[in-house]
SESEPA-913458 format. One record per residue (C-alpha): residue in one letter; chain; residue number from 1; x, y, z. Coordinates in Angstrom, 1 decimal, always signed. Layout:
BEGIN
[r 'A','A',NUM,[X,Y,Z]]
...
This chain:
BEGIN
[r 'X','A',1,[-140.3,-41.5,-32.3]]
[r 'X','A',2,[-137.9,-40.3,-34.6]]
[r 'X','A',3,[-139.5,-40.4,-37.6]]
[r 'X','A',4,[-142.3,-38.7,-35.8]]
[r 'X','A',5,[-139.9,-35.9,-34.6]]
[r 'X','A',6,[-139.0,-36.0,-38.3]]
[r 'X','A',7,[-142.3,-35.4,-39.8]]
[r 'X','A',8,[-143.0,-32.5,-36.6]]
[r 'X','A',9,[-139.5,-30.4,-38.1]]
[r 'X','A',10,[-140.3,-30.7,-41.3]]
[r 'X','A',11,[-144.0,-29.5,-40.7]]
[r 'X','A',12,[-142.4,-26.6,-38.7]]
[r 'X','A',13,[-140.2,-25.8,-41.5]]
[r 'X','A',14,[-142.8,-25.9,-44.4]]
[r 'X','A',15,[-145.1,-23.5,-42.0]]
[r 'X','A',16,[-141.7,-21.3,-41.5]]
[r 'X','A',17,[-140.8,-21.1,-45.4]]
[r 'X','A',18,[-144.5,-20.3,-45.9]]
[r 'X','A',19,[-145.0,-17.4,-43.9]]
[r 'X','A',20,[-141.5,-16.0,-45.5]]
[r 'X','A',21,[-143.2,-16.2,-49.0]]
[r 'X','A',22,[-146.1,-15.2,-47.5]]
[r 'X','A',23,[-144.8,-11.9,-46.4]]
[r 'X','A',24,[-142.9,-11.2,-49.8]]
[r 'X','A',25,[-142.5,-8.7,-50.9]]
[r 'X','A',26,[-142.2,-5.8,-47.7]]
[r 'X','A',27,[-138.9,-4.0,-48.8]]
[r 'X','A',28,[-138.1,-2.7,-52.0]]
[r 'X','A',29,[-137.5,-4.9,-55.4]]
[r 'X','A',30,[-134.4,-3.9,-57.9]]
[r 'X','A',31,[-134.9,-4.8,-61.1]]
[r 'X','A',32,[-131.4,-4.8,-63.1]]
[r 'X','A',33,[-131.3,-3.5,-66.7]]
[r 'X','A',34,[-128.3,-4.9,-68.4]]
[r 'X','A',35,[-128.2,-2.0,-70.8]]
[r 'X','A',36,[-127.7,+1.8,-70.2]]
[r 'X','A',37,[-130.1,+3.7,-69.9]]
[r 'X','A',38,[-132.6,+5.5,-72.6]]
[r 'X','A',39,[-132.2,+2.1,-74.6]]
[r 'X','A',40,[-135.2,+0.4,-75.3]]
[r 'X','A',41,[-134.7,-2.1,-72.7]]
[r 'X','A',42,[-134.1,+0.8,-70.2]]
[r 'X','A',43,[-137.7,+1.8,-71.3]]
[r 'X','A',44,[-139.2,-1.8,-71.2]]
[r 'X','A',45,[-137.6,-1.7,-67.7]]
[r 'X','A',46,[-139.4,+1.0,-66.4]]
[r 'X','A',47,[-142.3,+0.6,-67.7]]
[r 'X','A',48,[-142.3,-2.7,-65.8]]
[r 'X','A',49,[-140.8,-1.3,-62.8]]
[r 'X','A',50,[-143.6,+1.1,-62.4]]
[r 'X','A',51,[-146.7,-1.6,-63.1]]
[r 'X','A',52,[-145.0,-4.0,-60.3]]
[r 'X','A',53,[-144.5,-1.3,-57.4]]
[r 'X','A',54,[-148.3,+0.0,-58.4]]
[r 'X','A',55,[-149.7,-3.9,-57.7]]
[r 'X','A',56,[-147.3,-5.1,-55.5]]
[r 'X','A',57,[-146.9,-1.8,-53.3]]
[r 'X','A',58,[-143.0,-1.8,-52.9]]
[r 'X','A',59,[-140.8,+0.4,-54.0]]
[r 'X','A',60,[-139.5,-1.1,-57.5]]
[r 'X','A',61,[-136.1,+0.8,-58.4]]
[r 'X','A',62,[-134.3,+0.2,-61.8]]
[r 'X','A',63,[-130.7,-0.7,-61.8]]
[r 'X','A',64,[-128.8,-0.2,-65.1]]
[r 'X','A',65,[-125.7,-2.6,-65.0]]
[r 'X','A',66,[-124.3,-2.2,-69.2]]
[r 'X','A',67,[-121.7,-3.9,-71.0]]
[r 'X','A',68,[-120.7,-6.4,-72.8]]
[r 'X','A',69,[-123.9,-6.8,-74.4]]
[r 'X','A',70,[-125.3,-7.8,-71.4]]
[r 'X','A',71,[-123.5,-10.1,-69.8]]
[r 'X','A',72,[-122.3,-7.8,-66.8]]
[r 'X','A',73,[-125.8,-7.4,-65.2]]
[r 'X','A',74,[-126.5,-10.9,-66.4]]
[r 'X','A',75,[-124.3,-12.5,-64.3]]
[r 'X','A',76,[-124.6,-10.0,-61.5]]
[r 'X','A',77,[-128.4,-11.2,-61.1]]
[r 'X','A',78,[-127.6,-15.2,-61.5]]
[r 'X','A',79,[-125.2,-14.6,-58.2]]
[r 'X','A',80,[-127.3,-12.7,-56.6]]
[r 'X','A',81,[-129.7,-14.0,-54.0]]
[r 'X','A',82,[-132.7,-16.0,-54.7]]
[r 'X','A',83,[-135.3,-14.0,-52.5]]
[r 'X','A',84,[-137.3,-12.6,-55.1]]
[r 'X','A',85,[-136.0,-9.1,-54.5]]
[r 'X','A',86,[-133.8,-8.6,-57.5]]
[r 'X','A',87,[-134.8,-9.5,-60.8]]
[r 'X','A',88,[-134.0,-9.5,-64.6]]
[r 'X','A',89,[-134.8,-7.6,-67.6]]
[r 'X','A',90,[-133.8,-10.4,-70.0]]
[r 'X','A',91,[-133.0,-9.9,-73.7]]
[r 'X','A',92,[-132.0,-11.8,-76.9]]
[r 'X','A',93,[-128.4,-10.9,-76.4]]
[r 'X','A',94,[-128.4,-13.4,-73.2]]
[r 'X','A',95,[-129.5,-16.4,-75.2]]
[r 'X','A',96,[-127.2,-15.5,-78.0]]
[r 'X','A',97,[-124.7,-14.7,-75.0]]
[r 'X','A',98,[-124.7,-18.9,-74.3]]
[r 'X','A',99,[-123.7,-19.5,-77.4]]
[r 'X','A',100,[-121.4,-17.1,-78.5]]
[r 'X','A',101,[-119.5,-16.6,-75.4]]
[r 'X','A',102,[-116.9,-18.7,-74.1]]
[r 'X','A',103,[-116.4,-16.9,-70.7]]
[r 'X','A',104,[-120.2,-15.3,-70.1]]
[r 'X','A',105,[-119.8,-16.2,-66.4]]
[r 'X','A',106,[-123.5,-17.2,-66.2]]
[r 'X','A',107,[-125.8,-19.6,-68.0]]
[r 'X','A',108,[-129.1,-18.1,-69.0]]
[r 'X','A',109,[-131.0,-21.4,-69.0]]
[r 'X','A',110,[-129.0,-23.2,-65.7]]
[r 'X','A',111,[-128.5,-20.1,-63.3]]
[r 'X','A',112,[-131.5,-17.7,-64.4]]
[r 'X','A',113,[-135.2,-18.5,-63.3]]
[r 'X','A',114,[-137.7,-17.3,-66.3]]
[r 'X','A',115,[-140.9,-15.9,-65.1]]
[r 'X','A',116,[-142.6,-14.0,-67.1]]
[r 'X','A',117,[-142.0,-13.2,-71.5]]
[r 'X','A',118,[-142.5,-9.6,-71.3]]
[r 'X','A',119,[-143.0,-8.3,-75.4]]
[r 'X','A',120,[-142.0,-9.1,-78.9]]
[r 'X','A',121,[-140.2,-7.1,-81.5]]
[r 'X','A',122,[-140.2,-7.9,-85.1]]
[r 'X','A',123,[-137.1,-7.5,-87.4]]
[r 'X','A',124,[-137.7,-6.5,-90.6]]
[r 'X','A',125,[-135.5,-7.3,-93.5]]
[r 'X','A',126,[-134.0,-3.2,-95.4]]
[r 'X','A',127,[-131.7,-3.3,-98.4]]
[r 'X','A',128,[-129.6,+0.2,-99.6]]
[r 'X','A',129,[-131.6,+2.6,-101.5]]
[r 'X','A',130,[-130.1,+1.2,-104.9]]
[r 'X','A',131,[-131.3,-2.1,-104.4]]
[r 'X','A',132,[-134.0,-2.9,-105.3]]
[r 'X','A',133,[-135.1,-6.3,-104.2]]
[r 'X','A',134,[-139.2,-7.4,-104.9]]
[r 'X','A',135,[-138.5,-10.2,-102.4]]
[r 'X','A',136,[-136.5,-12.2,-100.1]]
[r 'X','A',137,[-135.9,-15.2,-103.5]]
[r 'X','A',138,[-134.3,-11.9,-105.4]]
[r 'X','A',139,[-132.2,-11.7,-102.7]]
[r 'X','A',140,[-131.4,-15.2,-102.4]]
[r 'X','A',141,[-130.8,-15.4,-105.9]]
[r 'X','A',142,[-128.5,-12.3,-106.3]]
[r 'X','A',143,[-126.1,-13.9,-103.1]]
[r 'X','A',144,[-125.5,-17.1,-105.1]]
[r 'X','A',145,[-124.2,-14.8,-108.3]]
[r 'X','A',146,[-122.2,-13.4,-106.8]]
[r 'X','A',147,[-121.4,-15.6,-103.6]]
[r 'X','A',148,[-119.5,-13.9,-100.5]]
[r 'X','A',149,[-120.0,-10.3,-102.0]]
[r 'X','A',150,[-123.4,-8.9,-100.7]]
[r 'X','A',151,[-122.5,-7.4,-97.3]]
[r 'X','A',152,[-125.3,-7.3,-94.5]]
[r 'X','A',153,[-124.1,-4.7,-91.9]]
[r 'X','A',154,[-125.2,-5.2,-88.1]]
[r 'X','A',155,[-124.9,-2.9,-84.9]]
[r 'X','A',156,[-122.5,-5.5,-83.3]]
[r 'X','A',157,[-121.0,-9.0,-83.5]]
[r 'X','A',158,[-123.7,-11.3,-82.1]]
[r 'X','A',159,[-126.6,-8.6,-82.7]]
[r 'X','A',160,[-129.5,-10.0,-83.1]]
[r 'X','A',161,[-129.3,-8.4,-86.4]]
[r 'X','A',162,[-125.8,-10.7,-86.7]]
[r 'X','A',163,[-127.8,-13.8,-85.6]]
[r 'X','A',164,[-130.9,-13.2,-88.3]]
[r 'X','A',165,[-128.7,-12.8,-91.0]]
[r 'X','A',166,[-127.0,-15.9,-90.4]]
[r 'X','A',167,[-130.0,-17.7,-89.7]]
[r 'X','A',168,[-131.3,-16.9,-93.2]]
[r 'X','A',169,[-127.8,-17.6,-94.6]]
[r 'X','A',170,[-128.2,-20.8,-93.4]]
[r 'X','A',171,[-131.8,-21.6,-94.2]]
[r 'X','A',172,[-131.2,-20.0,-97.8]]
[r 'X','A',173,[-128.0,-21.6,-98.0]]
[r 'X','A',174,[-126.2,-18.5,-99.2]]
[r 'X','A',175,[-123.2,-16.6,-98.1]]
[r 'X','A',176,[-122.8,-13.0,-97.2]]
[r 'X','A',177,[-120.2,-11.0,-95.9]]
[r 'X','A',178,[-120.7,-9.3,-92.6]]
[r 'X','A',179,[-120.0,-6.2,-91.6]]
[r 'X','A',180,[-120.2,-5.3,-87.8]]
[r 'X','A',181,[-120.8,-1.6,-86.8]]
[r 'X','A',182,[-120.4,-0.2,-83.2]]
[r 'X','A',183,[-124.6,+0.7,-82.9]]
[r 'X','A',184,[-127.3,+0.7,-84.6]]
[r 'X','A',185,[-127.0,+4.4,-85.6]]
[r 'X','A',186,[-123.3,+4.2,-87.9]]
[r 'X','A',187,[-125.0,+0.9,-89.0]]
[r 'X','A',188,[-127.7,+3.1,-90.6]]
[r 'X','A',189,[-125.8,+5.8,-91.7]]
[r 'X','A',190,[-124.1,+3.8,-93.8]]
[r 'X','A',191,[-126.8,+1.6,-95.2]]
[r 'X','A',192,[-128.4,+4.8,-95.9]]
[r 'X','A',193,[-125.4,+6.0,-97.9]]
[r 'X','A',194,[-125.3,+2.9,-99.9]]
[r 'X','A',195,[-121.8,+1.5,-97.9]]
[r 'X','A',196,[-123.4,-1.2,-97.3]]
[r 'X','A',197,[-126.3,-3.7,-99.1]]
[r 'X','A',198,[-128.8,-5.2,-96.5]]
[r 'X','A',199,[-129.3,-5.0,-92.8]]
[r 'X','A',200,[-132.1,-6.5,-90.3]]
[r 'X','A',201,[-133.3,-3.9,-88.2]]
[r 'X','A',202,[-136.3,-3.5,-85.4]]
[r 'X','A',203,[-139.6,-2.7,-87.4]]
[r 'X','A',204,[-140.3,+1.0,-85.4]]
[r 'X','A',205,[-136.8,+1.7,-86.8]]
[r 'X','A',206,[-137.1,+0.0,-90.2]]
[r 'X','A',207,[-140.6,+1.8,-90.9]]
[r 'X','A',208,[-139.6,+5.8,-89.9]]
[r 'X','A',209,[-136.4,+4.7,-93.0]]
[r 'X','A',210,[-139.1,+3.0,-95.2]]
[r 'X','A',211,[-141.2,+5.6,-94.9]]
[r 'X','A',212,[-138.8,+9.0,-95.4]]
[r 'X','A',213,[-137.6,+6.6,-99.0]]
[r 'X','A',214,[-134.3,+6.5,-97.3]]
[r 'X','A',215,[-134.2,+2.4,-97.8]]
[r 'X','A',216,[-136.2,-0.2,-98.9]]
[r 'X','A',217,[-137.9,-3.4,-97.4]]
[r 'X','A',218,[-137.9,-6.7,-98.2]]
[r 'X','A',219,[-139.9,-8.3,-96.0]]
[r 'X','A',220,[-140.5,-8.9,-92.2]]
[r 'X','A',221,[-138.8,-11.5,-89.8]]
[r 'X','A',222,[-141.2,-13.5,-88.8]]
[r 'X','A',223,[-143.5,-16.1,-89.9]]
[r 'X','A',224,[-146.8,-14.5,-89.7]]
[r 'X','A',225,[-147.8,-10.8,-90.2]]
[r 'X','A',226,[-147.0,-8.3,-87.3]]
[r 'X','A',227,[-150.1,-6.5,-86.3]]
[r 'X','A',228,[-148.0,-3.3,-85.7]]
[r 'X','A',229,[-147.5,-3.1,-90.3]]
[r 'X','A',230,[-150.4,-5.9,-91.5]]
[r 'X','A',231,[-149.4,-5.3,-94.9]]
[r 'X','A',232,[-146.1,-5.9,-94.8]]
[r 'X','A',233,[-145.1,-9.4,-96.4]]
[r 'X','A',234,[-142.9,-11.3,-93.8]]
[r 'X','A',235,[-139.9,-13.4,-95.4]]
[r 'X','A',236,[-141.9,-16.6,-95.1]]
[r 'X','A',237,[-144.6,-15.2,-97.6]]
[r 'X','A',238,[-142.2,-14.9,-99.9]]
[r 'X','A',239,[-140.0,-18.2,-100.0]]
[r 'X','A',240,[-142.2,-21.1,-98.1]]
[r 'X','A',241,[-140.0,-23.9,-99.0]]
[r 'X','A',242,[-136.8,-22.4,-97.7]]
[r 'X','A',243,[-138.0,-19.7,-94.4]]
[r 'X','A',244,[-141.5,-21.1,-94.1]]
[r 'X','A',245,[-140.5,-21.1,-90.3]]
[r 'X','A',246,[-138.1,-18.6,-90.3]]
[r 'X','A',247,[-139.0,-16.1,-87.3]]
[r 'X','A',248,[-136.7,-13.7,-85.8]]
[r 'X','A',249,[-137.2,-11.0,-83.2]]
[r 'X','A',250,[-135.9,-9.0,-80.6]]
[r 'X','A',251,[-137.4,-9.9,-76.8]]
[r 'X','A',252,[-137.3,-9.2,-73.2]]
[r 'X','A',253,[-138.5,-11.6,-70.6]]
[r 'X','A',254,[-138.4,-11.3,-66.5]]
[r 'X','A',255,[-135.9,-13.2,-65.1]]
[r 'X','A',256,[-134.4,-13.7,-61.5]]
[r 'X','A',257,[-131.7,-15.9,-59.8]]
[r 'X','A',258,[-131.9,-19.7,-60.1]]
[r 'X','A',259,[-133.4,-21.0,-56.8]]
[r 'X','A',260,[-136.2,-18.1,-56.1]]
[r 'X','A',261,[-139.0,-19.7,-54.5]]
[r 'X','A',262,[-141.8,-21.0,-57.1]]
[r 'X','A',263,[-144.0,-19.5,-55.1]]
[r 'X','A',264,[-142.8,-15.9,-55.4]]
[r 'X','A',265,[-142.1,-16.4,-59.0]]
[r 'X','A',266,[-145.9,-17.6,-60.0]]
[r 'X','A',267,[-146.7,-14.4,-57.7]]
[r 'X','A',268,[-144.6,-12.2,-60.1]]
[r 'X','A',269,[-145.8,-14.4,-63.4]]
[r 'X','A',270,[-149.3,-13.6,-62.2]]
[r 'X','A',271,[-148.8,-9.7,-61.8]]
[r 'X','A',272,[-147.2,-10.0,-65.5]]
[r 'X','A',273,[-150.1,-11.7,-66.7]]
[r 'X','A',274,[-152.6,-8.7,-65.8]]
[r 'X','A',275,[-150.1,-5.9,-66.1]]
[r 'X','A',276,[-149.5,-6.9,-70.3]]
[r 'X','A',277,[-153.4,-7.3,-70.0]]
[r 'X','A',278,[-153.8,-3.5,-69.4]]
[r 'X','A',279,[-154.8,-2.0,-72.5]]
[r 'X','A',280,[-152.3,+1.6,-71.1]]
[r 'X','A',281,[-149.4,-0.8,-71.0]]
[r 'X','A',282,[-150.0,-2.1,-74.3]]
[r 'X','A',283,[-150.7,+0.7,-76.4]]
[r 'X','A',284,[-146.8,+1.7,-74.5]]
[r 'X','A',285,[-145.6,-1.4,-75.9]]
[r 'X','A',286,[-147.2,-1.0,-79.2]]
[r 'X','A',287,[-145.8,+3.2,-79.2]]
[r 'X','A',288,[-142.5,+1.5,-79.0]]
[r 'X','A',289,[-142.9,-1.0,-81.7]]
[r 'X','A',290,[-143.2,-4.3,-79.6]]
[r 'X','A',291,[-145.9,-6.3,-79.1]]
[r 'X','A',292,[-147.1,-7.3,-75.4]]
[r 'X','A',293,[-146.2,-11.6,-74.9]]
[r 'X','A',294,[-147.7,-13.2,-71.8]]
[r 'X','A',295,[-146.4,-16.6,-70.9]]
[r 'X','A',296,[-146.4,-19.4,-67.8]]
[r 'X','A',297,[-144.0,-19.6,-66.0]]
[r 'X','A',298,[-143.7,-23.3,-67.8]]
[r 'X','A',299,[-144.4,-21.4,-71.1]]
[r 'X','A',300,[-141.1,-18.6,-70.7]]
[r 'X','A',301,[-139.1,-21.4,-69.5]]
[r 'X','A',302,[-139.8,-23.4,-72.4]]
[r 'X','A',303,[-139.0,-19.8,-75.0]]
[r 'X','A',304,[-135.7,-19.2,-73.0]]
[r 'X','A',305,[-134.6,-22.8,-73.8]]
[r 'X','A',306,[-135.8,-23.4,-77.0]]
[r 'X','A',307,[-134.1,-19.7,-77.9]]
[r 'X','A',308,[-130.7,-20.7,-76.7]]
[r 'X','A',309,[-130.9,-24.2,-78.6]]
[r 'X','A',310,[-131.9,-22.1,-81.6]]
[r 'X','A',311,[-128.4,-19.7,-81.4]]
[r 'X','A',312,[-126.3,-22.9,-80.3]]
[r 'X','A',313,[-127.3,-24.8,-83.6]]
[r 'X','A',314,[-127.0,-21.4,-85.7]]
[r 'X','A',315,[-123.4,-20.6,-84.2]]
[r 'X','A',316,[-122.4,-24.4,-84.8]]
[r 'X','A',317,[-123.9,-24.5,-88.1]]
[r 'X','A',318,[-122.8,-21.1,-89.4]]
[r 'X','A',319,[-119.0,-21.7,-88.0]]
[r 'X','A',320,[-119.3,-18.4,-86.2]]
[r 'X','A',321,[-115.8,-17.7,-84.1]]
[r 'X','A',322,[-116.8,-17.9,-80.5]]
[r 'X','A',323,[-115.4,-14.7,-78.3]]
């Protein structure tokens, strides 16, 4: 008898939990930027706000929660609750938060659910316009002349600009001196003026420099040719035995608070799927320099993960001062 009542609850419970997934969503979604606004998360944001209210017919409003390169609205979406109506704009500077942090107040892998990889931004590698570098092995040749004196400059301490350069440090086994900046825009300025030698920088950005002779390129992050500039070498091209895998970028991927029903999240994944399967939306992405990336659910959880095991290693190996 009781184990018959048992199986009757539990049946009621599972019909119950059902039709409350089944009726997600009927209020209105927030989706929290953890950047201010005008960035180009902010813009990645919106763009996706807008596609999800279109298909799911909810209001979808955009929440900007800055600072400290992220973590703020980071953590405020890992407490929130799991119901599938606030979600996550997730970027780089979360996994690299994992490592690098020592009081993030959230974990991106344990208290974030990943649902959907969003797009892809390739970083490209610029020297100052006096150097002159025909690739990535001059480069790695002229740190170990002169070793700890070639300065990289970055828009921040754990950048993703920070991060690349000391993921090719690493894999080139060189050493540079590093130079933070508060932005991307002083960064520049001064890489422009010759202040500084070398800097990673987002390809849209890199090209408009390239382009006006203001700096030079070396080569692009990643390890195959971005379709945004096909005939740009990537660093791989140029030194296969020591960054034949060497692959960094800037991304964003959907996130929302660890414990939102599967169900709603392969809902949202699915809506992902066909919103960076619009050709409008990806001729946006492509406008901004980034190149649409549809995952699995299984598949984003896997990126998210693999990324933050990536930046653990590269903080641990490097000896980069946790903060």
């Amino acid at each position: 008898m009781k184990r018959i009542l048992s199986l009757f609850l539990g049946g009621i419970f599972l019909v119950a939990a059902s039709l409350v997934h089944a009726a997600w969503p009927d209020r209105q979604i927030t989706l929290v930027v953890p950047f201010p606004a005008g960035g180009g998360t902010d813009v990645v944001g919106r763009i996706i706000a807008k596609e999800l209210a279109q298909r799911l017919r909810v209001n979808v409003v955009v929440e900007n929660r800055p600072g400290a390169s992220g973590n703020i609205g980071a953590r405020q979406v890992s407490k929130a609750r799991p119901d599938g109506y606030t979600l996550l704009i997730c970027t780089t500077a979360q996994t690299i938060s994992g490592a690098l942090y020592t009081q993030a107040g959230y974990d991106v892998v344990n208290d974030l659910e990943a649902i959907s990889t969003i797009n892809d931004s390739p970083l490209v590698l610029i020297t100052r316009p006096g150097l002159q570098l025909s690739s990535v092995q001059d480069l790695i040749e002229l740190a170990r002349r002169s070793p700890g004196k070639l300065t990289y400059a970055t828009p921040g301490y754990g950048s993703a600009g920070h991060m690349a350069a000391e993921a090719l440090s690493l894999a080139a086994d060189i050493r540079m001196l590093h130079i933070p900046y508060q932005g991307a825009a002083p960064m520049m300025a001064d890489l422009v003026s010759g202040q500084v030698d070398i800097a990673f920088d987002l390809l849209i950005t890199a090209k408009q420099y390239v382009s006006q002779g203001k700096v030079n390129r070396v080569g692009v992050a990643t390890r195959e040719r971005s379709p945004l500039m096909p005939d740009w070498q990537t660093l791989s091209e140029q030194s296969p035995a020591r960054l034949g895998n060497f692959n960094e970028t800037a991304w964003n991927v959907l996130m929302a608070p660890k414990g939102t029903p599967a169900a709603i999240v392969n809902a949202i994944n699915a809506q992902m799927k066909n919103i960076l399967a619009d050709e409008k939306v990806q001729r946006k992405f492509m406008e901004l320099g980034s190149i649409p990336l549809w995952k699995s659910v299984g598949g984003t959880k896997a990126f998210v993960s693999d990324d933050a095991r990536k930046w653990r290693k590269v903080v641990s190996d490097a000896g980069i001062a946790k903060i």
